[in-house]
N, C-alpha and C positions, 0 to 999 in steps of 0.2 A: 652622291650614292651612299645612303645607309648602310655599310659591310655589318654591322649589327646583325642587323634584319633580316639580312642575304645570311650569313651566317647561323642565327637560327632558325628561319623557316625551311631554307633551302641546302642546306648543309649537309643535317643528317641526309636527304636524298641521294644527293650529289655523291657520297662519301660511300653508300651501299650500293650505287649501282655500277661507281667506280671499281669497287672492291669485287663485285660480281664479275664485272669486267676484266679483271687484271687474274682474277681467279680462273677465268674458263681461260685465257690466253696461255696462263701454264703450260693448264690442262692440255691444249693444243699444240705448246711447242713437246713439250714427252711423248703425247704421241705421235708427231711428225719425226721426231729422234728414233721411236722403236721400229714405226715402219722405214726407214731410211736403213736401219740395221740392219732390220727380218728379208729386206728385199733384195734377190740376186739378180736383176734388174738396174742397168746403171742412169739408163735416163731415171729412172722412179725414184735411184736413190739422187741422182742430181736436182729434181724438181722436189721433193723431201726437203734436202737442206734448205734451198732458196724460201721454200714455203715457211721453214721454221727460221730463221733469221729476220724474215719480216714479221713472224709474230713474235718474236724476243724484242723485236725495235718497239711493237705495239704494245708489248707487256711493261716493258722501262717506263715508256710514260704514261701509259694507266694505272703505275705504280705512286710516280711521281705527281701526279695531278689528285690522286687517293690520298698520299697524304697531304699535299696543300689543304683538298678538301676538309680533312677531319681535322689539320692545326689552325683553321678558320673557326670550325665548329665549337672545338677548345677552348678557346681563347674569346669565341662572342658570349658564352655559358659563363664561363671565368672572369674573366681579367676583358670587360667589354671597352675598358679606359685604353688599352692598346692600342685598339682599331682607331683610323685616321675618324674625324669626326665627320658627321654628315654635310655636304657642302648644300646650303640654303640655294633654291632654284629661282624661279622666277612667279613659281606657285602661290607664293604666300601673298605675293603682291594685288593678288585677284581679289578686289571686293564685287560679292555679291550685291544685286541691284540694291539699295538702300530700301530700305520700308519706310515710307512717310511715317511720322507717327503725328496725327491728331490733338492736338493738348487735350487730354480730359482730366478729372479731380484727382489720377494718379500723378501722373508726368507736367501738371501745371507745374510755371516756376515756383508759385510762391507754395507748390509742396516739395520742389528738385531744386534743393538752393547749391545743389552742386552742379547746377548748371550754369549758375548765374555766372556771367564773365568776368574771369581771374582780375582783380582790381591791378593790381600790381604786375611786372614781368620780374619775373625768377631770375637773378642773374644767371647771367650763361659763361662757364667759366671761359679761361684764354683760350686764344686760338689752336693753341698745344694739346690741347686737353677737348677740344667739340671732335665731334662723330663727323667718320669721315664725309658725311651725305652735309655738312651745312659748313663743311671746309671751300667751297665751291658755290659762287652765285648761284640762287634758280634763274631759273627760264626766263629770258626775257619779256615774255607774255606773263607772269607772274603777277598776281595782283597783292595786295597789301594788305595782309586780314586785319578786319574792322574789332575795334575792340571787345564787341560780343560775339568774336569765332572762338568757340570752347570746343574741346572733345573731351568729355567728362566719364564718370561713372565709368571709369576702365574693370572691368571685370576678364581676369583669367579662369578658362576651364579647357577639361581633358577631350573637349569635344562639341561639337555643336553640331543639330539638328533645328530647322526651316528656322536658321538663322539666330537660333536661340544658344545662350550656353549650355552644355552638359558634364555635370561634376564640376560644378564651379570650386576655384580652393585658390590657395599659393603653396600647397607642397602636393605634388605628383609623382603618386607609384612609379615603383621600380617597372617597365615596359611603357610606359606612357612617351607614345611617338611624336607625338605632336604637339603644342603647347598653342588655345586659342585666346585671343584678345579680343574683347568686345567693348564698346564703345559707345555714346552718347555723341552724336554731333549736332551745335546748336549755332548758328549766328554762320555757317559756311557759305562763300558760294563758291561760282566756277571759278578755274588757276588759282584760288586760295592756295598757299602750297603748306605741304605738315611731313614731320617727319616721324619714322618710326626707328628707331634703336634695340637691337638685343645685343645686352652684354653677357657674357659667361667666365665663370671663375676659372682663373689659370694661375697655379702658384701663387692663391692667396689676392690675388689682384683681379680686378672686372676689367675681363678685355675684350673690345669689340669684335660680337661676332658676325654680327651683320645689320647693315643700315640703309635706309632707301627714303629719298624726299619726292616727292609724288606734289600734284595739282590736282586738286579737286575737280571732279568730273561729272559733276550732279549739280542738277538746279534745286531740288529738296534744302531746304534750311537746318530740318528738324528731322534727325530719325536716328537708325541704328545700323554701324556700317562692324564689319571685323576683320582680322588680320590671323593667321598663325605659322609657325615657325616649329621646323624641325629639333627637336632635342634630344638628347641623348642623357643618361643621370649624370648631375653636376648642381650649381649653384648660381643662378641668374639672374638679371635683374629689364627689364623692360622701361624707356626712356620715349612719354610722346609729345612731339612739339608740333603749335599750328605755328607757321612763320618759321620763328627764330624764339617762340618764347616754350621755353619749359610747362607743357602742361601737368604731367602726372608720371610717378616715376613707381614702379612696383617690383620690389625682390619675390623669386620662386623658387623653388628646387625640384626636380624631378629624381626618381629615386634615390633619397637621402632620407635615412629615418629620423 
């Protein structure tokens, strides 16, 4: 749950209609007090007090819940490092169907030599030190990427549209919700397994904030698959592996000037 979010879109709401509320409930208990006074009538005034007692109960916590609401609003405007951070769903995990891509004279290899398969494997440091998702055998169905399975040309942006990026960068404005990952995949096939990593700065240190190893679920070889991940402003960095090998590692920030 984003409390940011919740905090500034729905806040100010929440906060005035509270206050509206807690304001006419007053209103209501003074005057169930005057007429319980002005009246010589004893059920009128016995059904008076009972009617003002449960609006004084009704007024306490539409007082109390008024100011939750507006030290919510406070504090998302302010100080948005407070709020607990947004907990990663199961959303991000969702690739859109791949787009076959065709080789033509842009995307040929011998024009995308960043596709060409990593000769070498990236040491992957000690077992102390890997993301929690490759702490853990894959799937037994798992197949064994062949040495031309790449995922290349990683490109971050603030958004994407029929699958393309938009506002591509590595540093992202202060309100930028979401942070997307685009991708080249070249040599894949089916149970190929890859991972994705997002780290975030905590007291100077990249600590994991969320990781997921997945199997490839496409018969396509060649196209453009993406990923994104909730953010909040901090200091990030993105880690993608086919297998077990280190493909490409990208630092970002989102509101940090």
């Amino acid at each position: 749950m984003d409390w940011q979010a919740i905090g500034v879109r729905l806040a100010p709401v929440l906060t005035l209609l509270l206050g509206l509320g807690a304001a006419s409930s007053i209103f209501g208990v003074f005057r169930v007090r005057r007429t319980a006074r002005a009246t010589s009538f004893g059920f009128v005034r016995e059904r008076s007090i009972v009617r003002g007692k449960r609006l004084l109960v009704l007024t306490i916590v539409l007082l109390i819940l008024f100011g939750m609401s507006g030290g919510l609003w406070a504090v998302s405007v302010r100080k948005p490092e407070l709020l607990p951070p947004p907990v990663p769903t199961a959303t991000p995990s969702q690739i859109p169907s791949p787009t076959p891509r065709t080789p033509t004279a842009t995307f040929a290899p011998t024009h995308t030599p960043t596709v060409t398969p990593i000769p070498t494997e990236t040491p992957v440091p000690p077992d102390a030190d890997l993301p929690s998702a490759l702490r853990t055998p894959f799937p037994a169905h798992a197949v064994t990427p062949g040495p031309g399975a790449v995922l290349a040309e990683l490109v971050l942006a603030a958004g994407e549209q029929d699958d393309r990026p938009v506002d591509p960068g590595t540093h992202f404005a202060k309100g930028t919700e979401r942070v997307y990952a685009f991708f080249v995949f070249d040599g894949m096939s089916r149970n190929v397994p890859w991972v994705h990593v997002w780290y975030r700065q905590v007291d100077g240190q990249m600590i994991e904030l969320w990781s997921q190893a997945e199997l490839w679920t496409y018969d396509a070889a060649l196209g453009r698959a993406w990923r994104y991940c909730s953010c909040r402003p901090g200091r990030y960095e993105l880690h993608i592996y086919v297998g077990r090998r280190l493909q490409q590692q990208v630092p970002f920030t989102v509101g940090i000037e």
